[in-house]
PDB file of N, CA, C, O and CB in Angstrom:
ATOM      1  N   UNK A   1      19.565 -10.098  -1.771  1.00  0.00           N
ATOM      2  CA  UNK A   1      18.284  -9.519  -2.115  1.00  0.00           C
ATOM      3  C   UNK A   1      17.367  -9.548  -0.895  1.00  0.00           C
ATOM      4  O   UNK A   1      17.279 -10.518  -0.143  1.00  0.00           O
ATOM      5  CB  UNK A   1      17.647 -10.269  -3.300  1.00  0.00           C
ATOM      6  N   UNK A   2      16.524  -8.124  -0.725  1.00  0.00           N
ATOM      7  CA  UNK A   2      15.864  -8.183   0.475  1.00  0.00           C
ATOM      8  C   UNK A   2      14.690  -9.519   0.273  1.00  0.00           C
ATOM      9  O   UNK A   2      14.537 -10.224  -0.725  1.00  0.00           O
ATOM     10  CB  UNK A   2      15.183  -6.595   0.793  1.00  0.00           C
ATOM     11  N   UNK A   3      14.062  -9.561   1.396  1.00  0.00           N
ATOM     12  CA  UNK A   3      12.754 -10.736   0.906  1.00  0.00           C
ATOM     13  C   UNK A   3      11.522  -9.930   1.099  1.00  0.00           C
ATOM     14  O   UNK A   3      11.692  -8.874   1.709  1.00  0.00           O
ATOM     15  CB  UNK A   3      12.579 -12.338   1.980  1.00  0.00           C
ATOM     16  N   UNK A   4      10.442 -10.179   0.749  1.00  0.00           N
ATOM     17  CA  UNK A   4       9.420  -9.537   0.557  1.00  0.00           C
ATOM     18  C   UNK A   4       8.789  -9.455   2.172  1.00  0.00           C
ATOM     19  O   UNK A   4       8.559 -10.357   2.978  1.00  0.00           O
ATOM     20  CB  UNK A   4       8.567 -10.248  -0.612  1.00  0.00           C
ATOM     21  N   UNK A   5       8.618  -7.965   2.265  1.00  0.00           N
ATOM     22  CA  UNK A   5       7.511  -8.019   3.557  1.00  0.00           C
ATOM     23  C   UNK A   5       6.366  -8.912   4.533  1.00  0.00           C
ATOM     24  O   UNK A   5       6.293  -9.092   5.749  1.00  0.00           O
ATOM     25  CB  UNK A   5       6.861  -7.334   3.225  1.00  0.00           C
ATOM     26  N   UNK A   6       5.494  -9.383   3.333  1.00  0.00           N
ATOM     27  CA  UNK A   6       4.658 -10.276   3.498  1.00  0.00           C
ATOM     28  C   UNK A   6       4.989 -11.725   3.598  1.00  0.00           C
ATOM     29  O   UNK A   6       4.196 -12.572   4.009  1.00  0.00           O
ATOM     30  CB  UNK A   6       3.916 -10.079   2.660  1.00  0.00           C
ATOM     31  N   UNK A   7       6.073 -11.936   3.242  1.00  0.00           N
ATOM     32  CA  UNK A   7       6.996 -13.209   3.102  1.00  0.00           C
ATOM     33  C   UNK A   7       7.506 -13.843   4.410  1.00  0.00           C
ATOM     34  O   UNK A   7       7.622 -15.030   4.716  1.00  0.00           O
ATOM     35  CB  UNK A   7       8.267 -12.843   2.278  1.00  0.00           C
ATOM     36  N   UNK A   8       7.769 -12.751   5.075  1.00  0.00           N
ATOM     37  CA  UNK A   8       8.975 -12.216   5.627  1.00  0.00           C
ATOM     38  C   UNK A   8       8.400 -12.601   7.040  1.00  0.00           C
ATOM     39  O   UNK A   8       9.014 -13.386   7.763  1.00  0.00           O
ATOM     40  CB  UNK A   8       9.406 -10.525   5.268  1.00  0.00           C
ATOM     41  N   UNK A   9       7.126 -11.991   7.442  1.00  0.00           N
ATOM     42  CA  UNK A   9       6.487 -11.918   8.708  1.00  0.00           C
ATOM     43  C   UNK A   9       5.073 -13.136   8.372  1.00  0.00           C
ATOM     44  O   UNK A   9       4.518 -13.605   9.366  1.00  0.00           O
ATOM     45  CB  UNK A   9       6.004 -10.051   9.096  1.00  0.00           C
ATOM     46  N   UNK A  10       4.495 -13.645   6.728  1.00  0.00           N
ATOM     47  CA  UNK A  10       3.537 -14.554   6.538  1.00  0.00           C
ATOM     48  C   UNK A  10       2.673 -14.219   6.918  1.00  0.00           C
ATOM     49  O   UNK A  10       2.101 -14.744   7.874  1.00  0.00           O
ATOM     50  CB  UNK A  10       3.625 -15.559   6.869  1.00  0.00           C
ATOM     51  N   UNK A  11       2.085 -12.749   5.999  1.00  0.00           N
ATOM     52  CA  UNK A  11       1.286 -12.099   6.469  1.00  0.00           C
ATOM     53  C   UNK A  11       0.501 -11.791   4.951  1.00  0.00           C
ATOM     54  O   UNK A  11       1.298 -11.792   4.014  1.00  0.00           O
ATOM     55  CB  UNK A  11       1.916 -10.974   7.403  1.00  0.00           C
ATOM     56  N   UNK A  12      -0.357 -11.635   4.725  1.00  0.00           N
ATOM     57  CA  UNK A  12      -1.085 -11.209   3.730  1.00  0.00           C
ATOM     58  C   UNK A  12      -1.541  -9.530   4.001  1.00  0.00           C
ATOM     59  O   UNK A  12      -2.146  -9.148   5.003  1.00  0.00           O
ATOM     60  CB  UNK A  12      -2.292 -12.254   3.618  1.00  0.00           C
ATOM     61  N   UNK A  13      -1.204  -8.858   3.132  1.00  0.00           N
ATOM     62  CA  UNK A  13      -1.786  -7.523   2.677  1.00  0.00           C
ATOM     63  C   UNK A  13      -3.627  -7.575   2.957  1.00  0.00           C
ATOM     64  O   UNK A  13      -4.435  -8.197   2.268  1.00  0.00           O
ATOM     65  CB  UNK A  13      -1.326  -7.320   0.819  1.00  0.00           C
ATOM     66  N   UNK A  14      -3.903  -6.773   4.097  1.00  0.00           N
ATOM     67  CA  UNK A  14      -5.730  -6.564   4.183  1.00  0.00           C
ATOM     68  C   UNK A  14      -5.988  -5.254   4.313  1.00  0.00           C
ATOM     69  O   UNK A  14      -5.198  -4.404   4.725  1.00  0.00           O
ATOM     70  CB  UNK A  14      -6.579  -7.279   5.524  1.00  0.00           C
ATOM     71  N   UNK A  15      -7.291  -5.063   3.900  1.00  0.00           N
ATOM     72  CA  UNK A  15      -7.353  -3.470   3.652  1.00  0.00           C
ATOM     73  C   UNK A  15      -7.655  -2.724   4.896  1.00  0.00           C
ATOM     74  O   UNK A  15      -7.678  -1.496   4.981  1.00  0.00           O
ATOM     75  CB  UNK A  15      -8.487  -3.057   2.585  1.00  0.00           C
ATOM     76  N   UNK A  16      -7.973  -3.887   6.225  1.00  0.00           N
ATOM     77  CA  UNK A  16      -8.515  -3.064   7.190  1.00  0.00           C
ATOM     78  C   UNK A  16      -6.748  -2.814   8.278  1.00  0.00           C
ATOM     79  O   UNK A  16      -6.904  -2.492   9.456  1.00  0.00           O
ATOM     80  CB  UNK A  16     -10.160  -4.067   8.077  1.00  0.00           C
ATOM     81  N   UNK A  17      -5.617  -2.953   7.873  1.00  0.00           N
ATOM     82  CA  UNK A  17      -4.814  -2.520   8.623  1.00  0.00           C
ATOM     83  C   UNK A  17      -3.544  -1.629   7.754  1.00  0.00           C
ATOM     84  O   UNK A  17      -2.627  -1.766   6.944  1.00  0.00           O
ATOM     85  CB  UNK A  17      -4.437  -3.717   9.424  1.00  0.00           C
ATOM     86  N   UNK A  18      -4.370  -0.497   8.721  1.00  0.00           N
ATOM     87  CA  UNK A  18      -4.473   0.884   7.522  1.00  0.00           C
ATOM     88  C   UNK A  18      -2.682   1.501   7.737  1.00  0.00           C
ATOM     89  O   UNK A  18      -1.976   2.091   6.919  1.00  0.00           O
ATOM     90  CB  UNK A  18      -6.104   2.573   8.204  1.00  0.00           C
ATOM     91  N   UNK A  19      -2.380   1.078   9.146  1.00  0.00           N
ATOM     92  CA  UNK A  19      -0.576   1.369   9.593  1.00  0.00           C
ATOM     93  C   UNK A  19       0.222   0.658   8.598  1.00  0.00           C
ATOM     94  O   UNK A  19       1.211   1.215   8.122  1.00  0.00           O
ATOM     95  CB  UNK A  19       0.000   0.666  11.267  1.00  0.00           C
ATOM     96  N   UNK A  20      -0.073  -0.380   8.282  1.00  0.00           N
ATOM     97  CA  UNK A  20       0.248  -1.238   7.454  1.00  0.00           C
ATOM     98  C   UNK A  20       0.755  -0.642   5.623  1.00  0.00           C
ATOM     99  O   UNK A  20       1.773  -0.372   4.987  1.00  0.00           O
ATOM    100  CB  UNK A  20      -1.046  -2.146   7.610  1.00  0.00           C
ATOM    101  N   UNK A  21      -0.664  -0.694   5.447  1.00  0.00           N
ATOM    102  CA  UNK A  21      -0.887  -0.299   4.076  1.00  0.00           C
ATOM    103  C   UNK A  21      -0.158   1.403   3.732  1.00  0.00           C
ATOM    104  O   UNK A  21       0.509   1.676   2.734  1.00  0.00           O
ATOM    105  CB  UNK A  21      -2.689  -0.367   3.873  1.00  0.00           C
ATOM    106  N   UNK A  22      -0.581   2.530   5.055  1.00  0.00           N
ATOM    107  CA  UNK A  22       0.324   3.557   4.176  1.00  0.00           C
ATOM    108  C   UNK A  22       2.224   3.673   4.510  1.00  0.00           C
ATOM    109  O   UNK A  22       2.910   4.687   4.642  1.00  0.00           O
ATOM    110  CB  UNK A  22      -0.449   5.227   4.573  1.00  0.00           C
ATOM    111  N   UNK A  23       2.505   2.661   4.548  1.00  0.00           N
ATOM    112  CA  UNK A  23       4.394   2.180   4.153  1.00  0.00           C
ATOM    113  C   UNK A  23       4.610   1.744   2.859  1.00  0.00           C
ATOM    114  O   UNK A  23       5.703   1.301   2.506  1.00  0.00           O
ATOM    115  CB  UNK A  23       5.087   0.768   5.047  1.00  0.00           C
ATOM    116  N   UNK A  24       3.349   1.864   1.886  1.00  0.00           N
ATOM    117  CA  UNK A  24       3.491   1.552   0.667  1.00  0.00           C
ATOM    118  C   UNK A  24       2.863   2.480  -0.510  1.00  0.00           C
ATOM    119  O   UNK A  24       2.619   2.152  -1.671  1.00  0.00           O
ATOM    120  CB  UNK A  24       3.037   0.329   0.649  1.00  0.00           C
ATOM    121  N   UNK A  25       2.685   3.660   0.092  1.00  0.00           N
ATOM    122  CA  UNK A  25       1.988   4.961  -0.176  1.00  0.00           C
ATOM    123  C   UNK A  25       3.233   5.971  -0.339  1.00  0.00           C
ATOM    124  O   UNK A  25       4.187   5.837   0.427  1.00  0.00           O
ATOM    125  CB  UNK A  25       0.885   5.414   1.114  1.00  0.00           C
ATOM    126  N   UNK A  26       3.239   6.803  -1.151  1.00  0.00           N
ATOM    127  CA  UNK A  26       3.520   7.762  -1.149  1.00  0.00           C
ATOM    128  C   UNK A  26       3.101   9.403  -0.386  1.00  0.00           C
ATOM    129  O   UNK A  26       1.947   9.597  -0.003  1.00  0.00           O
ATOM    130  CB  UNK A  26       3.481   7.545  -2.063  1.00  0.00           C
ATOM    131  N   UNK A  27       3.956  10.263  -0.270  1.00  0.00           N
ATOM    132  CA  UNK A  27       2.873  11.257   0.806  1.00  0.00           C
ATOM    133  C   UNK A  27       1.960  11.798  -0.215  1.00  0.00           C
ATOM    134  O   UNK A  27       1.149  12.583   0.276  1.00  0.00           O
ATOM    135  CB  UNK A  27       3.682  12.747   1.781  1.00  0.00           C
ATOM    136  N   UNK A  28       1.837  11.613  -1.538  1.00  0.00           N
ATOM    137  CA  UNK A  28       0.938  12.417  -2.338  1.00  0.00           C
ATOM    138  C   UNK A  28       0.245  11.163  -2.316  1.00  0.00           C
ATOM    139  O   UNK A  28      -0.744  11.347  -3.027  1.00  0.00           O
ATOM    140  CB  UNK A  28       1.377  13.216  -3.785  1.00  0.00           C
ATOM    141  N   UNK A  29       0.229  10.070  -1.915  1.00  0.00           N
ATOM    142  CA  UNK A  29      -1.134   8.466  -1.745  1.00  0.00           C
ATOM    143  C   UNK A  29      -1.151   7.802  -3.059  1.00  0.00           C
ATOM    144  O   UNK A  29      -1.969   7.015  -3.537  1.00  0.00           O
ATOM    145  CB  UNK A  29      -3.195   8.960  -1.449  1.00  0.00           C
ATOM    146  N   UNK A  30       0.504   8.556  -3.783  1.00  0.00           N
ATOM    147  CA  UNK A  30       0.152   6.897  -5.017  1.00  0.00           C
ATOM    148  C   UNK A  30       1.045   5.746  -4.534  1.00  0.00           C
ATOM    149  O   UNK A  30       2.029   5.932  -3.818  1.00  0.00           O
ATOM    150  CB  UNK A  30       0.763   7.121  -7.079  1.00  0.00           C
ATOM    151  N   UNK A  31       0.654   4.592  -4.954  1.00  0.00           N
ATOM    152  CA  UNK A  31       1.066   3.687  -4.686  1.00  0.00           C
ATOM    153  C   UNK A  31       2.296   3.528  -4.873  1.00  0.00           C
ATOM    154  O   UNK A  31       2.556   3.663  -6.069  1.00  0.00           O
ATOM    155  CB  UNK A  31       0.512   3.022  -5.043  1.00  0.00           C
ATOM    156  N   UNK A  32       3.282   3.277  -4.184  1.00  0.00           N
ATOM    157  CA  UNK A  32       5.027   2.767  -4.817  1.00  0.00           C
ATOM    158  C   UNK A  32       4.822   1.233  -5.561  1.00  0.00           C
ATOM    159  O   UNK A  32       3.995   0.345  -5.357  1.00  0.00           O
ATOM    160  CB  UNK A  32       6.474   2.475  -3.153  1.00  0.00           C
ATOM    161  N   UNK A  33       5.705   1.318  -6.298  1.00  0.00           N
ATOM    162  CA  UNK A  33       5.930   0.379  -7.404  1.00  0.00           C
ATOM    163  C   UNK A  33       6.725  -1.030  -6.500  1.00  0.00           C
ATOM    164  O   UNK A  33       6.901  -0.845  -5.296  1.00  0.00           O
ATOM    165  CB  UNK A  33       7.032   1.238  -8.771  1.00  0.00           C
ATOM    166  N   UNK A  34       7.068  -2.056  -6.955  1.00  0.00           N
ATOM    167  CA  UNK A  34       7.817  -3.360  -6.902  1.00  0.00           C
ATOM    168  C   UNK A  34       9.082  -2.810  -6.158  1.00  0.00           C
ATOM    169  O   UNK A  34       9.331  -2.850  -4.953  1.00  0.00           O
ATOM    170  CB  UNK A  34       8.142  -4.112  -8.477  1.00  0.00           C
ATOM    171  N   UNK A  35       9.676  -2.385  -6.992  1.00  0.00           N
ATOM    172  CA  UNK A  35      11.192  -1.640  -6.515  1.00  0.00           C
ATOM    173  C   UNK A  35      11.619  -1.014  -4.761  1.00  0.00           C
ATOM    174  O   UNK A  35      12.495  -1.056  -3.897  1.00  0.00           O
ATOM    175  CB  UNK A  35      11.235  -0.123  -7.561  1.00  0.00           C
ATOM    176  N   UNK A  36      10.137  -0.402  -5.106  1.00  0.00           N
ATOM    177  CA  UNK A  36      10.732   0.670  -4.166  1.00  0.00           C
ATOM    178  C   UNK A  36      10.654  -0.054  -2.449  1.00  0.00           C
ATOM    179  O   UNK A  36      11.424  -0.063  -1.489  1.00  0.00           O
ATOM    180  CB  UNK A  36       9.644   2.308  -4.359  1.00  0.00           C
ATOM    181  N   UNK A  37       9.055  -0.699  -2.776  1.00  0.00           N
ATOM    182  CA  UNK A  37       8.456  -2.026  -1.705  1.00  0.00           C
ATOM    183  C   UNK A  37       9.078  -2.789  -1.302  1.00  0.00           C
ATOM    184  O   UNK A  37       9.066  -3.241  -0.157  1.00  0.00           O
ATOM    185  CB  UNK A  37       7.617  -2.896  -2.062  1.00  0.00           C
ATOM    186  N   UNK A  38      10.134  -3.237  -2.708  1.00  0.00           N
ATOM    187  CA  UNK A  38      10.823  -4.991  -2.264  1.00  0.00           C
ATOM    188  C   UNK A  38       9.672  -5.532  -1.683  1.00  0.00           C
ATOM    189  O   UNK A  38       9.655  -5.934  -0.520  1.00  0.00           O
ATOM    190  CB  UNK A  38      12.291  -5.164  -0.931  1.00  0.00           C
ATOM    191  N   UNK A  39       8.940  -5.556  -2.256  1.00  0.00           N
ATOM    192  CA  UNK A  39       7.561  -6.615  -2.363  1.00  0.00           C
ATOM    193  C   UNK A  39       7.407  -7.464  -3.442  1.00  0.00           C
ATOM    194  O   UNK A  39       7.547  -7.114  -4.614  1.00  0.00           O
ATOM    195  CB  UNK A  39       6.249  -5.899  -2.428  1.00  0.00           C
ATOM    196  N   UNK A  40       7.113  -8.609  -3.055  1.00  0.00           N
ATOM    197  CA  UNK A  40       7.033  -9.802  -4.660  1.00  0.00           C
ATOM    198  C   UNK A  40       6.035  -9.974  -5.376  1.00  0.00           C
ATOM    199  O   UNK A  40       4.960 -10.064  -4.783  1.00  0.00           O
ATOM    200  CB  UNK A  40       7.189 -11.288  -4.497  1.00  0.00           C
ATOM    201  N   UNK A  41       6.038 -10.060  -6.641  1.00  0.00           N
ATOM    202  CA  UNK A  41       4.851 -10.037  -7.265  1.00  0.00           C
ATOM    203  C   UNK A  41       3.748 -10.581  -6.918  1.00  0.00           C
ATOM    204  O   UNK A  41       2.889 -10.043  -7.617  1.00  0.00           O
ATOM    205  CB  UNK A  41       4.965 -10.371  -8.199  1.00  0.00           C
ATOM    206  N   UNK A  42       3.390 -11.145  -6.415  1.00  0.00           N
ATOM    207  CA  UNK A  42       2.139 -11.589  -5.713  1.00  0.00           C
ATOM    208  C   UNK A  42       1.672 -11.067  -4.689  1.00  0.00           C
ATOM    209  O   UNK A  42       0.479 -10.847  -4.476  1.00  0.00           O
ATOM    210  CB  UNK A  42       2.159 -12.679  -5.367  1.00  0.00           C
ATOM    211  N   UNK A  43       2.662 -10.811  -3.919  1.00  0.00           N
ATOM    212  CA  UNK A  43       1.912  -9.571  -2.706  1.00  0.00           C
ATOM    213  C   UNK A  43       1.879  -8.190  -3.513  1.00  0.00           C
ATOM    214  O   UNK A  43       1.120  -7.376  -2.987  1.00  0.00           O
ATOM    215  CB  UNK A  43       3.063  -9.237  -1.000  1.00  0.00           C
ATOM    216  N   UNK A  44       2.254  -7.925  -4.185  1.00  0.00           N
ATOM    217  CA  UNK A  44       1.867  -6.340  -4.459  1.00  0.00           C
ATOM    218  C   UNK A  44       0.853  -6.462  -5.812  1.00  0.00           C
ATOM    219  O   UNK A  44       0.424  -5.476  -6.411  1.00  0.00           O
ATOM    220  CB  UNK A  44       3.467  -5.230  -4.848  1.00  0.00           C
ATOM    221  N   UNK A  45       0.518  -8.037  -6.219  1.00  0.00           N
ATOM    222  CA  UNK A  45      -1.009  -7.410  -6.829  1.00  0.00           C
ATOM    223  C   UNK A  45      -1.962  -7.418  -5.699  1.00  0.00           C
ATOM    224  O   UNK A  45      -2.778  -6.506  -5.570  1.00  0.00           O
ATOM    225  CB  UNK A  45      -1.770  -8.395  -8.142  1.00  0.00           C
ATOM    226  N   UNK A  46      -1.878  -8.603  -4.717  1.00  0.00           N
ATOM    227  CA  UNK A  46      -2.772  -8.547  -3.302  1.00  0.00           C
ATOM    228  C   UNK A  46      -2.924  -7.234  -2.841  1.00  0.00           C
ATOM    229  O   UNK A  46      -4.039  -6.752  -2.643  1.00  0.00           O
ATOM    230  CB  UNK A  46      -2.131  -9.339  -2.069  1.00  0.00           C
ATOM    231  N   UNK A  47      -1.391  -6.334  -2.570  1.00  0.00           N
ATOM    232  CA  UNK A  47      -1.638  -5.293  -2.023  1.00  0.00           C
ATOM    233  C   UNK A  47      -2.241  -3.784  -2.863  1.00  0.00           C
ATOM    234  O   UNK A  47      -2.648  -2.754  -2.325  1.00  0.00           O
ATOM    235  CB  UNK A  47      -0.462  -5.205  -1.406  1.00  0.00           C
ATOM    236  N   UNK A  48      -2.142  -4.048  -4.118  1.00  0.00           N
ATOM    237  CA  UNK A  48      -2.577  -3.006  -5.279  1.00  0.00           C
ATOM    238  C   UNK A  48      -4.096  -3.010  -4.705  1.00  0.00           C
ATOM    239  O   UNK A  48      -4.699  -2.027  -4.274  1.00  0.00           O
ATOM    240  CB  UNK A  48      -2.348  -3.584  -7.173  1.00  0.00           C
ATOM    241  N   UNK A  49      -4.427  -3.925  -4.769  1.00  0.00           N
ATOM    242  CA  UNK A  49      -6.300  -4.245  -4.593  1.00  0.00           C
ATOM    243  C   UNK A  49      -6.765  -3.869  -3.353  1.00  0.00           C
ATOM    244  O   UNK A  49      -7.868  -3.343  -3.207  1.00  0.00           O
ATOM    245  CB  UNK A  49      -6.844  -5.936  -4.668  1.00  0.00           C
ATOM    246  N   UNK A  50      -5.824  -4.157  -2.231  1.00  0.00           N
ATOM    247  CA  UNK A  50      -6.257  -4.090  -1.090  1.00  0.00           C
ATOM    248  C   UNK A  50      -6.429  -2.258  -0.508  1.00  0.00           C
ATOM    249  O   UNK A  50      -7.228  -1.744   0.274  1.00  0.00           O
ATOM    250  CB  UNK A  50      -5.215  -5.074  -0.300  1.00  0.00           C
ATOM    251  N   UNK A  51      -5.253  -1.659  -1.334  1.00  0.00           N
ATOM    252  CA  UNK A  51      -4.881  -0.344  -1.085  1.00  0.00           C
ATOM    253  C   UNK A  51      -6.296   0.119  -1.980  1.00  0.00           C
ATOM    254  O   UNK A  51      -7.133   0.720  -1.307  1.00  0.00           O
ATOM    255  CB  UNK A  51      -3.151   0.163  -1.643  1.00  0.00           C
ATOM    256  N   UNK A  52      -6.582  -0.078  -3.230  1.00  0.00           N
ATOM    257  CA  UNK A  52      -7.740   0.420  -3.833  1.00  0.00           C
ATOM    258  C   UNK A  52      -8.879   0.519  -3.454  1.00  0.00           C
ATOM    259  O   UNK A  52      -9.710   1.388  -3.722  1.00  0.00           O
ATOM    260  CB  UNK A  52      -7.926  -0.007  -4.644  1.00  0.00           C
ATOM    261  N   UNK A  53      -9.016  -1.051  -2.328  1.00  0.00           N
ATOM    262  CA  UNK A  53     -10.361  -1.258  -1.839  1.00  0.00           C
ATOM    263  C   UNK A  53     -10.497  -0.716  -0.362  1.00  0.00           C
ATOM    264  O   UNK A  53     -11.545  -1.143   0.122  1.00  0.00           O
ATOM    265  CB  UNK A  53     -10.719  -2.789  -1.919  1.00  0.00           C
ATOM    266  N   UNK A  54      -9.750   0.128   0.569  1.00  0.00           N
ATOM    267  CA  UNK A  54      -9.200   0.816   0.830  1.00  0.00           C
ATOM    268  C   UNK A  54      -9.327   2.005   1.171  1.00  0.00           C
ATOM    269  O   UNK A  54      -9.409   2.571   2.261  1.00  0.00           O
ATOM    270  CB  UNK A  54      -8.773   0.693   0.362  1.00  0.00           C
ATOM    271  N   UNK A  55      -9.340   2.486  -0.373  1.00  0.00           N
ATOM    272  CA  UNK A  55     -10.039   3.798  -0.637  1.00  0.00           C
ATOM    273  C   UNK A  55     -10.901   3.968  -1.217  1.00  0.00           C
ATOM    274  O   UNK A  55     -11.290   5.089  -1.544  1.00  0.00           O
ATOM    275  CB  UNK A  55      -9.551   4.556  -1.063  1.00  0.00           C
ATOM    276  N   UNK A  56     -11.409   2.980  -1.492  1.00  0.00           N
ATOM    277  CA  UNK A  56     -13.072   3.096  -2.233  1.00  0.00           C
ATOM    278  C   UNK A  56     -13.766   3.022  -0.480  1.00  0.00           C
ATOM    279  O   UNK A  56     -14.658   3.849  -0.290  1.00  0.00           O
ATOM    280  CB  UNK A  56     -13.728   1.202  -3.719  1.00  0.00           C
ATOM    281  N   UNK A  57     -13.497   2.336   0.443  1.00  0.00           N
ATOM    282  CA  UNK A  57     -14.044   2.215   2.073  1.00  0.00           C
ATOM    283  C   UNK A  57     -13.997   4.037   2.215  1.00  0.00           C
ATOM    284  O   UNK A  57     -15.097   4.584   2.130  1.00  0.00           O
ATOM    285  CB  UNK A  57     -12.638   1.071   3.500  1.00  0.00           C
ATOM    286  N   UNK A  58     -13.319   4.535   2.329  1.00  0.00           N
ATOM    287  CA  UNK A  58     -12.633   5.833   2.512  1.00  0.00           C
ATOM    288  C   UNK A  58     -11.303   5.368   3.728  1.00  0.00           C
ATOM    289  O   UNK A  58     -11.240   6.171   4.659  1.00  0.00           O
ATOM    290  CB  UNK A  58     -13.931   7.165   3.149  1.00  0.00           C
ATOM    291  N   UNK A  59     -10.725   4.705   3.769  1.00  0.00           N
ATOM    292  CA  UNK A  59     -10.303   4.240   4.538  1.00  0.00           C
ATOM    293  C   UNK A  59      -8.439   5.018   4.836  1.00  0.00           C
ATOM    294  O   UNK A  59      -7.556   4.818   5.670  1.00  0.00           O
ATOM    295  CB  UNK A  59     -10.640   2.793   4.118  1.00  0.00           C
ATOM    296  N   UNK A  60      -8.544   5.622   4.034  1.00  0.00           N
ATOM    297  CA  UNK A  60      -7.116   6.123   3.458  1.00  0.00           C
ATOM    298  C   UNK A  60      -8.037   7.002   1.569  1.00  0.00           C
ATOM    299  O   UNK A  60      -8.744   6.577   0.655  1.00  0.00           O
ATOM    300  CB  UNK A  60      -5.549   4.051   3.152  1.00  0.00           C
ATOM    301  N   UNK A  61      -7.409   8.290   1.941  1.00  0.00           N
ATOM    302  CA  UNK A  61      -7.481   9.306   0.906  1.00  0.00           C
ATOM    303  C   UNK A  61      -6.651   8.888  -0.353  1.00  0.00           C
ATOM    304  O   UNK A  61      -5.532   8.375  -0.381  1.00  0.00           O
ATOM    305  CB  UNK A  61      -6.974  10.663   1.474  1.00  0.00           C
ATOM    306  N   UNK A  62      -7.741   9.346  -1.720  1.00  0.00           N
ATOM    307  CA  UNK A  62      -7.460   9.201  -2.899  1.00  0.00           C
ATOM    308  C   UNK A  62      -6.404  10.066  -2.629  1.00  0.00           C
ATOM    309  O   UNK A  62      -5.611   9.471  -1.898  1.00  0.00           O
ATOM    310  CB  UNK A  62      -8.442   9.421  -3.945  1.00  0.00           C
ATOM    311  N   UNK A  63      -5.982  11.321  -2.907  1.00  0.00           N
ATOM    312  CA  UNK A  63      -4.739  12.261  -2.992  1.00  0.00           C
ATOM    313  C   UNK A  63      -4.628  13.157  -1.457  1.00  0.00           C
ATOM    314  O   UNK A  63      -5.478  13.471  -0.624  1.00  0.00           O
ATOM    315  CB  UNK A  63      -4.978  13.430  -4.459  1.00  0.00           C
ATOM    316  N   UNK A  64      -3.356  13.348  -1.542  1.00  0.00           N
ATOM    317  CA  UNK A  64      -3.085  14.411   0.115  1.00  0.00           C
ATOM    318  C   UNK A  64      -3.612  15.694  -0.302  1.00  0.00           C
ATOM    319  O   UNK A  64      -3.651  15.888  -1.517  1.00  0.00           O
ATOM    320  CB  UNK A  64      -1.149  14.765   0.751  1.00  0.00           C
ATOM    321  N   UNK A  65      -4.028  16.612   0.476  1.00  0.00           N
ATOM    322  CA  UNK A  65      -4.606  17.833   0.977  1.00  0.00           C
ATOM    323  C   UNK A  65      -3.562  18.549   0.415  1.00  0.00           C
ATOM    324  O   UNK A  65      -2.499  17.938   0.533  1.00  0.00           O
ATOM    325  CB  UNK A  65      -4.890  18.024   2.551  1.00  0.00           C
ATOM    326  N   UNK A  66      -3.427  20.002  -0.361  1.00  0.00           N
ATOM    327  CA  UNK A  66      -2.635  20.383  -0.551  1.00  0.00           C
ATOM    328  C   UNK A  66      -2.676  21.728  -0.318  1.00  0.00           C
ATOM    329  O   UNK A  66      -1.677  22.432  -0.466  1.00  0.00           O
ATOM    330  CB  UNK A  66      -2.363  19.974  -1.416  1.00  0.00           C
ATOM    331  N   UNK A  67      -4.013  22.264   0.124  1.00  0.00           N
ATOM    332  CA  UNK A  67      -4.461  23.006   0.063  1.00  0.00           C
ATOM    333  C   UNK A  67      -5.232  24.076  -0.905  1.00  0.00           C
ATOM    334  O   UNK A  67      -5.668  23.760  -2.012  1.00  0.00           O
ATOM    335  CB  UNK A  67      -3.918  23.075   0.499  1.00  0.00           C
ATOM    336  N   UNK A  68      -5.335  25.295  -0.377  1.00  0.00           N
ATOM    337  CA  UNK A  68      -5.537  26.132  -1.739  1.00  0.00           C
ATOM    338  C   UNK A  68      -4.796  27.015  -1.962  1.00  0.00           C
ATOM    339  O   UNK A  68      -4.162  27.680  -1.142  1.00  0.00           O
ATOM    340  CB  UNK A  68      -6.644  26.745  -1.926  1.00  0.00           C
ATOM    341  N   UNK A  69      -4.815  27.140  -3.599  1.00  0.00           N
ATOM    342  CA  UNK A  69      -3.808  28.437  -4.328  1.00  0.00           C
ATOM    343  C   UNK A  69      -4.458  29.603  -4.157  1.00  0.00           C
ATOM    344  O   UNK A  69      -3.965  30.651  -4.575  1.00  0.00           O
ATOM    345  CB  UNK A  69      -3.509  28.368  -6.009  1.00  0.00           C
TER     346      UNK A  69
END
């Protein structure tokens, strides 16, 4: 079993390191789940919050640009 990211390097999930945070983004900016992360439950509620707070900063976009129809 892989080990968790944050585990791994003993690093905590913060909202201001933004390279960081979108490897756990999708290109449409929803969040990936447990699975997909191999992140452990405790870092990915840390990182749920951190990604939210995040984008409440504007720090990283609610949804990608898709343009217009």
């Amino acid at each position: 079993m892989n080990k968790c990211f944050f585990c791994q390097f003993k690093a905590s999930p913060s909202f201001k390191e933004i390279d960081n945070l979108q490897k756990f983004i999708t290109p449409r900016k929803k969040i990936l789940n447990r699975e997909k992360t191999n992140v452990c439950a405790k870092h990915q509620r840390i990182l749920t919050k951190e990604l939210k707070y995040a984008r409440y900063l504007a720090l990283i976009p609610y949804v990608s640009y898709q343009g217009l129809r």
